[in-house]
N, C-alpha and C positions, 0 to 999 in steps of 0.2 A: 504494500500500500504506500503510496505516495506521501511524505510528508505535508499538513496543513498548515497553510500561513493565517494568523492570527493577527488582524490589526488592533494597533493599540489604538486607545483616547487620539494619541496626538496623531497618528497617520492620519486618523479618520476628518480630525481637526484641518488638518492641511491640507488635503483633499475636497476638503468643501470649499476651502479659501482657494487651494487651485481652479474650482469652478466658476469662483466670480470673477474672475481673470480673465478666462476661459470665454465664458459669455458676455463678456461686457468691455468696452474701451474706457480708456482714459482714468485705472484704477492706478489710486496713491495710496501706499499704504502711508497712516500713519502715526501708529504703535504696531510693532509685530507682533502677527499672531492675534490682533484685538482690535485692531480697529483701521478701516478702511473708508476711503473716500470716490466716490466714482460721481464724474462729473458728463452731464448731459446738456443737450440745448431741448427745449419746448417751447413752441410757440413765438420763438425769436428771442427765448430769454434764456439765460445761463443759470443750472442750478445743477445740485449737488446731494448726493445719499449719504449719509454719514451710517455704514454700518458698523455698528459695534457689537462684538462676540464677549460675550460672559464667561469667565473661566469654566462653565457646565458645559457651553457650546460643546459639540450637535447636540446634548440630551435636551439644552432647553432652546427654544428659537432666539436670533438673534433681534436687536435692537436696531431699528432703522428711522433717522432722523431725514427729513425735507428741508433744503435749503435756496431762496427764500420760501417763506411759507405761503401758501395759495389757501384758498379755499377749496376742499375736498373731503367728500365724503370717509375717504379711507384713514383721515387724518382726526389722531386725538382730541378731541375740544379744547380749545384752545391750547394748544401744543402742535407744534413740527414734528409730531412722532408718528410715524405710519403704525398701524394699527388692524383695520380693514382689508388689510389685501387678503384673499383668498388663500395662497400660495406661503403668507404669511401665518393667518389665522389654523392652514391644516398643517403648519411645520412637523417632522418632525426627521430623528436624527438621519432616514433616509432621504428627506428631500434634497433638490441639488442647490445648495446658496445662489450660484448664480444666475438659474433660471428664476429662483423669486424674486431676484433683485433686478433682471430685466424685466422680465413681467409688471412690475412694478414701476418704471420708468418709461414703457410703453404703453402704460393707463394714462401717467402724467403727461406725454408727447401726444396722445387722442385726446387729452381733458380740456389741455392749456389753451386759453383762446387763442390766435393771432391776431398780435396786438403792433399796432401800428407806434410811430414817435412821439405822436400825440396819446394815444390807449396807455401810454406807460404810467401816468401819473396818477396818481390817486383816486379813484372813482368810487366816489360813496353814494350814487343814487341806488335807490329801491330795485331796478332794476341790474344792479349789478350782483343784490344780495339775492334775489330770484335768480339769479346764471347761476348763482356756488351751488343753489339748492337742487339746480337740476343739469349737474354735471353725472350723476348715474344714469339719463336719458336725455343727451343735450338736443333731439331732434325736436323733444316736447315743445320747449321755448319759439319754433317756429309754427308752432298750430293755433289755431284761431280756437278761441272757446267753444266754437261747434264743433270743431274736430276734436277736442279733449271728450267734450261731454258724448260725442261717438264712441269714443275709446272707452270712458266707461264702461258705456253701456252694452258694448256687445265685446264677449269674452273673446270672440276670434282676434277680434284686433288687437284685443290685450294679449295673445298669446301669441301673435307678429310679431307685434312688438320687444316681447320678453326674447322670443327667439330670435331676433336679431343683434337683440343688442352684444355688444363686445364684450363688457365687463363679465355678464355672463356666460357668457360663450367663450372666454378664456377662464371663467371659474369651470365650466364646463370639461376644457379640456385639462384642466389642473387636475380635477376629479377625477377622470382617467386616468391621467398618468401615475396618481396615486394609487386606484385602483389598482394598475396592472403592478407598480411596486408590489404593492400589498401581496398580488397574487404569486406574482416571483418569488417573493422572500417565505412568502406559506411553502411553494414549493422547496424551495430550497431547505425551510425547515424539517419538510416531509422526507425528503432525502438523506438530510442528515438524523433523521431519527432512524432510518432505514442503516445506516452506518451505526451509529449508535447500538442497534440492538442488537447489529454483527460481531459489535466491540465487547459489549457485555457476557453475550452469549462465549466468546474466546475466553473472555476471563475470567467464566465459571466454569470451563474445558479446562482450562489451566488449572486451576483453583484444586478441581475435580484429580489432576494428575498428581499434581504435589501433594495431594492428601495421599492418594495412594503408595507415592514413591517415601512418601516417609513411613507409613505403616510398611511398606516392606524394608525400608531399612531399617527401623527398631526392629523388625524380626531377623535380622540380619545380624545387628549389631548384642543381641540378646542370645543368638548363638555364637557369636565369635565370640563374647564375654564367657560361655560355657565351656567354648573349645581352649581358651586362652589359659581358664584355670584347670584345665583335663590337661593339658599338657605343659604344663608350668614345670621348666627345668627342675626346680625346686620340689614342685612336690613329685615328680617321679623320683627321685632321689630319694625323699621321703618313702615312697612306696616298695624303692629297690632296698630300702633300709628294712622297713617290716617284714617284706617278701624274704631277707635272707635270713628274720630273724624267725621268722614263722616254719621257715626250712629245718632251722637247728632244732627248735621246738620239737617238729616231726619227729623228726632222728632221734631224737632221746627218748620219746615215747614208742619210737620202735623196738629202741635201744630197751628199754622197759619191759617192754612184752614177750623179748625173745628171753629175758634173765628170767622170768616169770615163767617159761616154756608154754607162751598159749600160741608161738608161730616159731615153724619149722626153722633150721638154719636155712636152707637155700632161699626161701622167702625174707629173711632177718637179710641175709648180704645184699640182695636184690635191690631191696625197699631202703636200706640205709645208707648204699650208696648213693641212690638215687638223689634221697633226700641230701644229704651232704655234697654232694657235686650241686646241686640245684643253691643252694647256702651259699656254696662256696662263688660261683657265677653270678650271683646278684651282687654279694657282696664286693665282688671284684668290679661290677658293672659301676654300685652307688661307691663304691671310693673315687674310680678316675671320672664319674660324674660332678662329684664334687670338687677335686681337683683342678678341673673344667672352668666350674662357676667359681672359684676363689680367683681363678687368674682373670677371670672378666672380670668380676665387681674391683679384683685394683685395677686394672686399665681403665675405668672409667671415674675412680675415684680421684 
C-alpha cells in the first residue's frame, strides 16, 4: 500500500491563500499569512478587499473588509464589513478563498453605478437612498408602478425575475459547487472507510497471530525450561553420583544373600560383578564429569 500524505493546518492555510492569488489580480499581501489586500476598479472607481484570516483560518471563515464603502446589501450596517455574500455566509474549510473573494468583487463590479465626474460627489437625494435599496434587483428602479404592481401580482413574473437575477444565480451556482464538494468528500470519506476496515481487519489478523505465536512459545519455552533442568551438567553428575552409589548398595546386598546361602555361587559372581563394574562406571563417568565442570566455572570466573 502506498504511503498517505496528511496535510497539516498550515498547508491547508497556504493553499487557500495560494487560491486568492490564483483567482484574483493585483493581490498585496500585507501581514503574512493574515492579511491581504486585492485591489479592483467598479464603476470607474478604485476600491479595495481587505481580507483578513484568523489564526483558526480555514476552520473559521475569513474577514472581509470594503474599501471605500458603498451602499450594499451584503455589507454590515453601518460597517465596510462584507457579511452577505453567499460564498461567504456557506464558508467552510473546503471552500476555495479565492473564488469567494472574486465572486465577491464581481457583485461589487455588477452593483457599482457608473458614475460620471460630476456623479462623484456626494448625493444625498431620496433617490439615491432608493438605488442602495435596490441594488439586489437594480432592473426594479427602471419600472413604472404599473409594472411593479404587475410583478406582484402575478407569480410568473416574480419567478422571471428571481431566475434571472445574478446574485442569485451565482448563489445558485455556489450551491452546487458546494454540493458537488460535499458529494466528493462523502465519497472520499466512503472510500477511506472502505480502507479503514481493511486496516483494522489486518490488525486483528495480526493481533490474532501474535497471540498465537506467543502461546506457542511459552509452550516452547516451558519445555526447554524442562529439558534444560533434565539435562543440567550438574544434576547428571548428581545422578551419576547416586547411580554408583545405589550400584554399591546392590553389591553388598548380594554380597549378603550369598553369606546367608539363599543364592547359588555362580549366580553371587554373576550379579556382583555386575553390580560392581556398573558402580564402578558411573562413578568413573560423575568424577571426570565433575572435573569437567570445575575447569569451566574457573574459566568463567
Amino acid at each position: 500500500m502506498l504511503p498517505r500524505t496528511y496535510l497539516t493546518e498550515q498547508d491547508i492555510r497556504k493553499r487557500q491563500i495560494d487560491t486568492l492569488k490564483i483567482f484574483n489580480d493585483n493581490v498585496t499581501e500585507i501581514n503574512e499569512n493574515s492579511e491581504y489586500k486585492v485591489e479592483f476598479e467598479a464603476g470607474g472607481r478604485n476600491f479595495s478587499l481587505n481580507v483578513v484570516l484568523n489564526p483558526e483560518f480555514p476552520n473559521e471563515r475569513p474577514n472581509i473588509f470594503i474599501n471605500p464603502v458603498i451602499p450594499h446589501p451584503w455589507l454590515l450596517e453601518n460597517s465596510n464589513q462584507v457579511m452577505g455574500a453567499p460564498g461567504l455566509m456557506n464558508y467552510t474549510p473546503h471552500s476555495d478563498l479565492g473564488r469567494v473573494v472574486q465572486a465577491i468583487i464581481r457583485e461589487f463590479q455588477r452593483s457599482v453605478p457608473i458614475m460620471s465626474h460630476e456623479d462623484k460627489s456626494t448625493d444625498t437625494s431620496p433617490q439615491s437612498s432608493y438605488s442602495s435599496q435596490s441594488l439586489m434587483f437594480p432592473e426594479l428602479s427602471e419600472l413604472t408602478v404599473e409594472e411593479l404592481q404587475e410583478i406582484m401580482e402575478n407569480p410568473d413574473l416574480q419567478d422571471k425575475l428571481l431566475e434571472t437575477n445574478p446574485q442569485l444565480l451565482e448563489l445558485d451556482l455556489e450551491t452546487e459547487e458546494l454540493m458537488t464538494s460535499i458529494e466528493l468528500i462523502a465519497q472520499e470519506n466512503i472510500m477511506k472507510q472502505q480502507v479503514l476496515d481493511d486496516l483494522k481487519t489486518d490488525v486483528l489478523d495480526r493481533i490474532s497471530t501474535i497471540v498465537q505465536m506467543k502461546m506457542s512459545f511459552e509452550e516452547l519455552n516451558r519445555k526447554h525450561q524442562k529439558l534444560s533442568e533434565m539435562y543440567d551438567p550438574h544434576r547428571i553428575r548428581d545422578c551419576l553420583k547416586d547411580g554408583a552409589c545405589k550400584a554399591d548398595e546392590d553389591a553388598e546386598v548380594i554380597a549378603e544373600q550369598f553369606l546367608l546361602g539363599n543364592i547359588p555361587v555362580e549366580t553371587f559372581i554373576a550379579k556382583f560383578a555386575e553390580k560392581r563394574a556398573l558402580g564402578q562406571a558411573r562413578r568413573a563417568r560423575e568424577e571426570r564429569l565433575a572435573h569437567q565442570l570445575a575447569q569451566l566455572d574457573k574459566a568463567t570466573t
